[in-house]
Backbone as CSV, one residue per row, in Angstrom:
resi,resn,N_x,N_y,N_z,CA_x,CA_y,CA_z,C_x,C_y,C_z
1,UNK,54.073,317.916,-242.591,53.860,319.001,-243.525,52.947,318.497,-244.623
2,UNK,51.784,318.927,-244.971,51.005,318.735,-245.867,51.351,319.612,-247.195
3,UNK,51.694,318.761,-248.273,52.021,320.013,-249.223,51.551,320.197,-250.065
4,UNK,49.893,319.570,-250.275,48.855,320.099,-250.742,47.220,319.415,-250.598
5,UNK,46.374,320.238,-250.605,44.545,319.573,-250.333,44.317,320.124,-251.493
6,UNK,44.348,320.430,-252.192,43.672,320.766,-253.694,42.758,319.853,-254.231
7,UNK,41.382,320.058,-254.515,40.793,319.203,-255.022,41.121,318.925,-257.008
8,UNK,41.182,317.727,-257.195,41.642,317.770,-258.693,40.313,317.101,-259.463
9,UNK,39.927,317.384,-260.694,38.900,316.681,-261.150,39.574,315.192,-261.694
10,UNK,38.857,314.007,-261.818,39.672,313.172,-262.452,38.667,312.084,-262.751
11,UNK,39.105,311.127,-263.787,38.367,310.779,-264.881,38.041,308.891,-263.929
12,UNK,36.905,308.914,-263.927,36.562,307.250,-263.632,37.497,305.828,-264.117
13,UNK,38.119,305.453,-263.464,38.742,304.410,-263.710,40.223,304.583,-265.374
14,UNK,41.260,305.535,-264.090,42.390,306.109,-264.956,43.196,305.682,-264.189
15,UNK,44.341,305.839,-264.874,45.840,305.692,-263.861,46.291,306.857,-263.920
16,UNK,46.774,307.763,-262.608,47.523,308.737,-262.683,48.691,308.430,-261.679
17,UNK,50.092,309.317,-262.022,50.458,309.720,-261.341,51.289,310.817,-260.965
18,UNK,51.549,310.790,-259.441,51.824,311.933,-258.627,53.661,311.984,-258.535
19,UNK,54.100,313.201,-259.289,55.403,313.170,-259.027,56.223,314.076,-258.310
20,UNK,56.872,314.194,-257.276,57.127,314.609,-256.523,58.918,315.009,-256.672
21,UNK,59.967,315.857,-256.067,61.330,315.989,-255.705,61.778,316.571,-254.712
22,UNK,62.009,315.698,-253.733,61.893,316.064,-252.029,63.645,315.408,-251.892
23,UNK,63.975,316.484,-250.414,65.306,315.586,-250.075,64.762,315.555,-248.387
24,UNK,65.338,314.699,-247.923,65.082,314.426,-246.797,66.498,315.056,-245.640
25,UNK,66.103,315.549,-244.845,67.190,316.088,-243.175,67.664,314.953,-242.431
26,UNK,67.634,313.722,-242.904,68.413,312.409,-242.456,67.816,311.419,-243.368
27,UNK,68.746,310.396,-242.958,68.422,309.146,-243.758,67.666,308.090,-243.022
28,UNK,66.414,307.793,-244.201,65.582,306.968,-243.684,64.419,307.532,-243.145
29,UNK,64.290,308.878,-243.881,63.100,309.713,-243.546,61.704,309.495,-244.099
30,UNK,60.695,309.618,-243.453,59.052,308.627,-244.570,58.292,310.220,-244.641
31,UNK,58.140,309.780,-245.997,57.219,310.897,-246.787,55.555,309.738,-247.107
32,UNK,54.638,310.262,-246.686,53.360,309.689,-246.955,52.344,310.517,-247.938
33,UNK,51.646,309.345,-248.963,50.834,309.890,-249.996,49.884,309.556,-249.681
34,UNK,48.629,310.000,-249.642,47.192,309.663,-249.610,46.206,310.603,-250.616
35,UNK,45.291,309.712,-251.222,44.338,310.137,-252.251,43.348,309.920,-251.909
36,UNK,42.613,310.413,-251.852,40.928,310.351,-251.662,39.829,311.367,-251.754
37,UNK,38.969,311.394,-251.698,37.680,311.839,-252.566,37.886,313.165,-250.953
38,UNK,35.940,314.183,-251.585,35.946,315.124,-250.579,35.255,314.437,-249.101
39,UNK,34.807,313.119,-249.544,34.103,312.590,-248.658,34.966,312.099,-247.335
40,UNK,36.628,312.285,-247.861,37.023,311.511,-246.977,37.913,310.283,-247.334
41,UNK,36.788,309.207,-248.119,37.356,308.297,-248.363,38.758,307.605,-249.283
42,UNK,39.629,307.272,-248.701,40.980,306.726,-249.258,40.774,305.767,-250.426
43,UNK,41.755,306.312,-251.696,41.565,305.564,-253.054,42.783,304.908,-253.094
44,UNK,44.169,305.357,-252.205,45.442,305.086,-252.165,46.132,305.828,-251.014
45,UNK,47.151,305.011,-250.710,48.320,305.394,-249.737,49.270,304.546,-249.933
46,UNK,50.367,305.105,-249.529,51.959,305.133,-249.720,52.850,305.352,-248.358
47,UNK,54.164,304.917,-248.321,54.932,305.482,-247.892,56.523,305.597,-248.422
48,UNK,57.070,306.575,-248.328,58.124,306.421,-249.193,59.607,306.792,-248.041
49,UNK,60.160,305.977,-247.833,61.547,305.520,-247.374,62.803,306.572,-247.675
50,UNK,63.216,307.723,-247.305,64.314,307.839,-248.260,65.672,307.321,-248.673
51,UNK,66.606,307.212,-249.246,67.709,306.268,-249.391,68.929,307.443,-248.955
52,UNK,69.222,307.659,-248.036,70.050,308.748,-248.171,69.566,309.887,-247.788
53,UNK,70.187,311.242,-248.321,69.619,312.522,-247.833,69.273,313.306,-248.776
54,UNK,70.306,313.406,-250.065,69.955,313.687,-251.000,68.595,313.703,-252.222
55,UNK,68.555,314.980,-253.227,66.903,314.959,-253.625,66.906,313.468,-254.492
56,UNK,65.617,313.201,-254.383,65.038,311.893,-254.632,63.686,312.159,-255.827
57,UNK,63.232,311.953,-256.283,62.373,311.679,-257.602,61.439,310.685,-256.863
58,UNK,60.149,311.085,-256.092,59.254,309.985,-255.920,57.869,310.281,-255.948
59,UNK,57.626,309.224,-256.541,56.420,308.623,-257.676,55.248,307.830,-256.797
60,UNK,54.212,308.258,-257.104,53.033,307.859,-256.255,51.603,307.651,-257.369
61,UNK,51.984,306.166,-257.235,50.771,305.937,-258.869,49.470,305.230,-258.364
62,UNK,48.593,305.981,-258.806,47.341,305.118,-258.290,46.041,305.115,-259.517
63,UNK,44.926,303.925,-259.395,43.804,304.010,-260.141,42.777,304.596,-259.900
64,UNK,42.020,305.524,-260.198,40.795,306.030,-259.432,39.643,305.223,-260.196
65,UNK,38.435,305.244,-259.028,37.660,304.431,-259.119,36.546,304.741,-259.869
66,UNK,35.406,303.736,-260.440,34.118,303.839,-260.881,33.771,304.797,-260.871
67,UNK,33.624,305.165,-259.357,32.450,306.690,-259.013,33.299,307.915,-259.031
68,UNK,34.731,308.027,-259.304,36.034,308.820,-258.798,35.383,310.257,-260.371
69,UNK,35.214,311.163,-259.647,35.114,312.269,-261.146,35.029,313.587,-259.859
């Protein structure tokens, strides 16, 4: 499930991050983050584990780059 392509504007060499509140349908379920430009290219990726089943609070922090706007 993709739960969003939105392009975001963002500032050359920042830290943001992505916060999320997901529960997972079993334990030990992987939720994946990926950031990258329209070109394609990957600035960050993740994977996130769940602990349990219950909702979870997860955080996906990354730097965007030089050319990143």
């Amino acid at each position: 499930i993709e739960a969003a392509a939105n392009a975001v504007a963002v500032e050359p060499n920042t830290l943001y991050e992505y916060s999320i509140w997901a529960k997972a349908s079993v334990d030990s379920a992987r939720i994946n983050f990926t950031v990258g430009n329209p070109s394609f290219q990957e600035a960050g990726r993740t994977n996130y584990y769940f602990d349990g089943t219950g909702w979870q609070n997860i955080r996906f922090i990354f730097n965007s780059g030089n050319n990143d706007m």
